[in-house]
N, C-alpha and C positions, 0 to 999 in steps of 0.2 A: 127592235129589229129594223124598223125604219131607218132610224136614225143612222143604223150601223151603215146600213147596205147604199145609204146617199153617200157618208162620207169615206166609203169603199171607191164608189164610182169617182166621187171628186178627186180622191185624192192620185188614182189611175189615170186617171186624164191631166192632171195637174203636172204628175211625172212626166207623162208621156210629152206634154207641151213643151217643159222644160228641155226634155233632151232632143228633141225637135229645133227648138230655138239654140238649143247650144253645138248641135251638128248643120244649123244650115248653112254656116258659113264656112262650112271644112267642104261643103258640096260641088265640086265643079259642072261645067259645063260641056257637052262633048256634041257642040252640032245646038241646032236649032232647035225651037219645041220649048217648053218647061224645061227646066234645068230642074236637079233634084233640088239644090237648095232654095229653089220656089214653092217647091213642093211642100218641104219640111215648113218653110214658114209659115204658110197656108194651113196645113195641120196643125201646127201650133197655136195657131190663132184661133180655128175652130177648136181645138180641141178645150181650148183656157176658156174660150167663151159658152161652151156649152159646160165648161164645170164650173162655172160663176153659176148660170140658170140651173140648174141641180141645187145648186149649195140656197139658192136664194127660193126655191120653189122645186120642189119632188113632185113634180106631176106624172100620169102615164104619158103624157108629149115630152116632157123633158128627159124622162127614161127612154124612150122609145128614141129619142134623139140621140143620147148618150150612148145608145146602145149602138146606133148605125155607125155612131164615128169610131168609136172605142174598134167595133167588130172590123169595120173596112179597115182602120189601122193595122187591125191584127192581123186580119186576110191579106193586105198589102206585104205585111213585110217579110211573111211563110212564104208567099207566093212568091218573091221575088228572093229569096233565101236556097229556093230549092229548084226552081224551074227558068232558065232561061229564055223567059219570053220575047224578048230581043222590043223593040221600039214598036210602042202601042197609038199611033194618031199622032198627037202633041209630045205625047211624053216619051222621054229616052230610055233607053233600056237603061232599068237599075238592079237589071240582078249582082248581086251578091253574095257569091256562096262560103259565104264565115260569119263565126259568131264573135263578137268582140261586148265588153262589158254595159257599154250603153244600147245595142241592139238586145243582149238580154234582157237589162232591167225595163225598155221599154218593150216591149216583148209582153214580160209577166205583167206589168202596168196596165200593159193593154187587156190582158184577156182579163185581169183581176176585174176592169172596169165593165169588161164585155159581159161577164157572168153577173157582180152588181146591179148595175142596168137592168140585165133581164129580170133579176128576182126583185129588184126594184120596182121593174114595171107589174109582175104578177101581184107582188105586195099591195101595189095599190090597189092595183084593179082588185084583187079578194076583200079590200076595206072597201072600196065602196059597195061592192055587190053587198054585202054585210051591214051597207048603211052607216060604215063608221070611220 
């Protein structure tokens, strides 16, 4: 089970990073602030570096990590899919409202890792409590 639900989470994150890094440079800039395709690379970055520590060590901190990027990834891009929240601080308005094939598969990627993660994280915490 362990095993399964690390290389669940890796491999969601792994996508997720890929298609991050492969749409940052389609991303333009509209005004000041973060541009999106600084965004995406940032994400990308976190996201590949937190599924190396997964892949290299399944801790509750590395779940618990996995989980926040994976989740805020997922919440980011529902959130900005459905609701036009227009320019937040730094960041530019990136709503969005369409689906197109790498917004899916990172999408599913994402939640796939987000769900992982959590049961990742319970996995462990119930072995150790269990002493094992």
């Amino acid at each position: 089970m362990g095993l399964i639900l690390r290389l669940l989470v890796v491999a969601g994150l792994a996508v997720d990073a890929y298609i991050h890094f492969h749409l940052a440079g389609n991303m333009g800039s509209s005004g000041g602030g973060l541009s999106e395709g600084t965004l995406f690379w940032v994400q990308g970055v976190v996201a590949a570096l937190v599924a190396v520590l997964v892949l290299v060590r399944a801790t509750r901190l590395t779940y618990a990590i996995a989980f926040l990027v994976a989740a805020s990834a997922l919440g980011a891009v529902l959130l900005y899919r459905y609701v036009d929240v227009g320019p937040l601080g730094p960041l530019q308005n990136m709503y969005e409202p369409v689906w197109y094939t790498e917004k899916v598969v990172t999408t599913v990627a994402e939640a796939v890792a987000t769900v992982a993660a959590a049961l990742g994280l319970w996995h462990v915490s119930a072995r150790e409590r269990v002493g094992g």
